[in-house]
N, C-alpha and C positions, 0 to 999 in steps of 0.2 A: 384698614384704617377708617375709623367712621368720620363722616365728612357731614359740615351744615352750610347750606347754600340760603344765603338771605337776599328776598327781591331788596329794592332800596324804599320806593317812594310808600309811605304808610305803613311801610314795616321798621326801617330802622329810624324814622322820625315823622311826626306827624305834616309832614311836607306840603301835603294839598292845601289842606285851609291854610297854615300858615305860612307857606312857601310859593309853591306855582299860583296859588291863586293871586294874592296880592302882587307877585311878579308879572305875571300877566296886565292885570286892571297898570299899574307902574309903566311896565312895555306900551301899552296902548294908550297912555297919558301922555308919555316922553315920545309918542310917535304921532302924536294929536291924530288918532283915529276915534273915528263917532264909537264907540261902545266901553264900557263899563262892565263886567260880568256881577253878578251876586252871587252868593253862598248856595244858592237852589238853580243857578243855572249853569252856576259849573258843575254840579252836581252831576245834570244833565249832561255837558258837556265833556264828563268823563267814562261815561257810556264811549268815544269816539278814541281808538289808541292812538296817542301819539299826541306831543305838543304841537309839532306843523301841523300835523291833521284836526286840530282843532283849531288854529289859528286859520286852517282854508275851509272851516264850516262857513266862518263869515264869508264868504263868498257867496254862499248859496241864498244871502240877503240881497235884493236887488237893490235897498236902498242904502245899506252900508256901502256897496258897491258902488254906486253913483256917488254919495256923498265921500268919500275917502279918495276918488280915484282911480279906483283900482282897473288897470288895464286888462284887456280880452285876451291878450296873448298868451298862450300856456305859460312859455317859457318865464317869459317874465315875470309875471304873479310867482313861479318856482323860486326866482332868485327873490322877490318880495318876502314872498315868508321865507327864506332863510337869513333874511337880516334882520327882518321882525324877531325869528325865533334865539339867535345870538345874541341878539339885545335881549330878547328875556331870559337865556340862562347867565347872562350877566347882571341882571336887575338880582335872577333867585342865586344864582352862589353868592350876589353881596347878603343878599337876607341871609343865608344859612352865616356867613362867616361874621354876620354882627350878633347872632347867637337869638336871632328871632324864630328859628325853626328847632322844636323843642325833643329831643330823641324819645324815644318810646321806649317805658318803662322796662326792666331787664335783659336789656340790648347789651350795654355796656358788659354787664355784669356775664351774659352768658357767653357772647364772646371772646372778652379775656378767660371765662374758663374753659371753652372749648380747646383753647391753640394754647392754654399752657397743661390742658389733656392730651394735646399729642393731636386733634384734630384738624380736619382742612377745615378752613373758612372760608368762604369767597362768596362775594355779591355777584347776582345776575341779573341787570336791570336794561328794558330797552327805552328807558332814558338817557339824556346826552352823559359823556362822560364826567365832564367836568361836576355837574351836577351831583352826579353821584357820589364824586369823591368827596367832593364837599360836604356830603349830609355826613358821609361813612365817618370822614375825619371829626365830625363835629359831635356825633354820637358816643365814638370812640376812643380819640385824640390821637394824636399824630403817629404816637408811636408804634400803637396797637393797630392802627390804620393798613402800616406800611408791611402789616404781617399778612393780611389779607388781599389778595388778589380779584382785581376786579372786571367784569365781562360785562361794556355798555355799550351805549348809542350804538350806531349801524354796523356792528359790528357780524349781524346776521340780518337776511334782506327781511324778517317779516317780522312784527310784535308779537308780543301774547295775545291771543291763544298760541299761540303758533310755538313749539316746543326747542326754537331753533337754539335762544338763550342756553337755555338747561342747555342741550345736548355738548353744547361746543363747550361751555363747563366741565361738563365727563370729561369729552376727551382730552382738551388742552390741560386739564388736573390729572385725568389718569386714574378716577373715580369708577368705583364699585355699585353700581344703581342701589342694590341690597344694604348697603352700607353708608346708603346717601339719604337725609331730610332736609328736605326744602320748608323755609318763612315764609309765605306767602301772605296777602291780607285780603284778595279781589277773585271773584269767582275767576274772571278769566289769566288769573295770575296761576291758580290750582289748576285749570285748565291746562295751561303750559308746564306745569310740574307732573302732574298726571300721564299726561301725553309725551313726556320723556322716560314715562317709567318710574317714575322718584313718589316716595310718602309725602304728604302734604302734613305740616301743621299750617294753620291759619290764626292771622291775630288779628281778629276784627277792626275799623275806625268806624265813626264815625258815619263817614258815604258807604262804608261797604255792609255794615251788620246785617240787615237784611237777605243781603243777596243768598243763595242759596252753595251749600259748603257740600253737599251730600258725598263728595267721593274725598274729605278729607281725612284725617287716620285723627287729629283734635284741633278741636276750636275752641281758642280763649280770645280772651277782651285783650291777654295783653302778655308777655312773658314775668312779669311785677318781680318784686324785687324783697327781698325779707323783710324791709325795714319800711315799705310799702301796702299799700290796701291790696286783699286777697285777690286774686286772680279770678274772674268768672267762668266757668267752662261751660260752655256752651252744645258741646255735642264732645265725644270721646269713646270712638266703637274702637279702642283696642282690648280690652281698656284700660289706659295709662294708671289713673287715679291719682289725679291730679290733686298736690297739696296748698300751700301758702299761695305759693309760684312756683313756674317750671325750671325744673333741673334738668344738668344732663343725664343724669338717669329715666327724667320722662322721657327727652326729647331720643335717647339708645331703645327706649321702650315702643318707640313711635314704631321701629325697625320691626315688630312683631305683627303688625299690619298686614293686612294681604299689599301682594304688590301690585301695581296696577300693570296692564300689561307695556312690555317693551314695545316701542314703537317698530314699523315694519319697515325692512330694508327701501330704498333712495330717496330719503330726509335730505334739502340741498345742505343744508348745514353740516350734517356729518357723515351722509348717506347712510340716512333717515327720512323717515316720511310722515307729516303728519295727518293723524287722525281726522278724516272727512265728517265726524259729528257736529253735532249743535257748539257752537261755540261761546254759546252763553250772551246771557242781557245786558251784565253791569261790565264797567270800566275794564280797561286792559290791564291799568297796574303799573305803568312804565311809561318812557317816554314824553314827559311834560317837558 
């Protein structure tokens, strides 16, 4: 059974500018903490995985530090950001659910035809859960939602790059690598797809087009929609040939790709192991 696994955040909506970001700068207004992010510094700030892990970069400022408060104690600062961070996936699920965070272009559409092809669908995101469901729902609506299974927040100890996501995916679905493509949008999102052994499509945003795709099977702007502006493709070494927008017959076509290799036996996640390479420049992918 061919199966399609889609990360969440800038693949199944455009989340970052319009969701974590303005959740974020919201969290840190309603918590009267000195900082404000912009458009070019969370950019930056998504180089770091993880929304705590960027909420404890402010730490490493020694004057936000002083002016906010913040105590020396590990522990503390610990439970700090995870009240900080509560309140911000409570700021971003209200943004997603007043329909401020906008899904990306042939999501909708290629979702419902996968699962009524007979396909697995399932989200693998290490962002919090709640969050995710919320975009998946809002992309998709409730009903089509609840057909899809989803694999978040800490539900494996390490982010992307880190292939732990995907893996517990296979096995908790029962998935065939050979017969598995991954959504990705973020170098180090491919990274985790790769390094599970899975094809990569990639659908560029905005923070990520740049970054470098080189081990993905295609790369477009966006999966678009027929009644929609053409689809860009950006790189396609199978080659698919890519028409309007992607079909599931591109996306069965991706399956002709070489496969990347299987990762190597004791990964903590599924006993597996991941790949000791470069784990790439740009953002994680997950996690905000």
């Amino acid at each position: 059974m061919t199966a399609l696994i889609f990360d969440c955040d800038g693949v199944l909506g455009d989340t970052e500018r319009y969701g974590h970001l303005p959740a974020f700068n919201r969290t840190f207004d309603e918590l009267g903490l000195p900082v404000r992010w912009s458009e070019e510094e969370y950019g930056e700030k998504l180089r770091i995985g993880g929304g705590k892990e960027r909420m404890a970069s402010l730490f490493a400022d020694p004057a936000f530090v002083a002016e906010a408060g913040i105590p020396d104690d590990d522990a503390a600062r610990k439970d700090l950001l995870a009240q900080w961070h509560r309140a911000k996936t409570a700021a971003f699920t209200e943004l997603v659910g007043s329909g401020g965070v906008p899904a990306r272009p042939g999501i909708a559409r290629v979702i419902t035809e996968a699962l009524d092809a007979g396909w697995t669908v399932a989200v693998a995101s290490t962002s919090a859960e709640p969050s995710v469901r919320a975009v998946l729902e809002h992309a998709v609506g409730a009903e089509v939602a609840a057909r899809v299974p989803v694999f978040a927040g800490d539900v494996v100890p390490a982010k992307k790059p880190d292939p732990g996501i995907y893996l517990l995916a296979l096995e908790e679905l029962g998935l065939d690598r050979d017969e598995t493509v991954v959504v990705e949008d973020s170098r180090n999102g491919l990274l985790a797809a790769t390094r599970a052994g899975l094809r990569c499509v990639v659908t560029v945003n905005g923070y990520t087009r740049e970054e470098d795709f080189a081990e993905a099977a295609l790369v477009v702007s966006d999966l678009g929609d027929p009644d929609g502006d053409a689809v860009e493709v950006l790189a396609d070494r199978v080659p698919v040939g890519v028409g309007h927008h992607v079909t599931l017959a591109d996306l069965e076509a991706v399956l002709a790709a070489p496969a990347p290799p299987a990762p190597a036996p004791g990964h903590p996640a599924t006993g597996e192991v991941e790949d000791p390479g470069d784990p790439g420049q740009p953002r994680e992918g997950g996690a905000a």
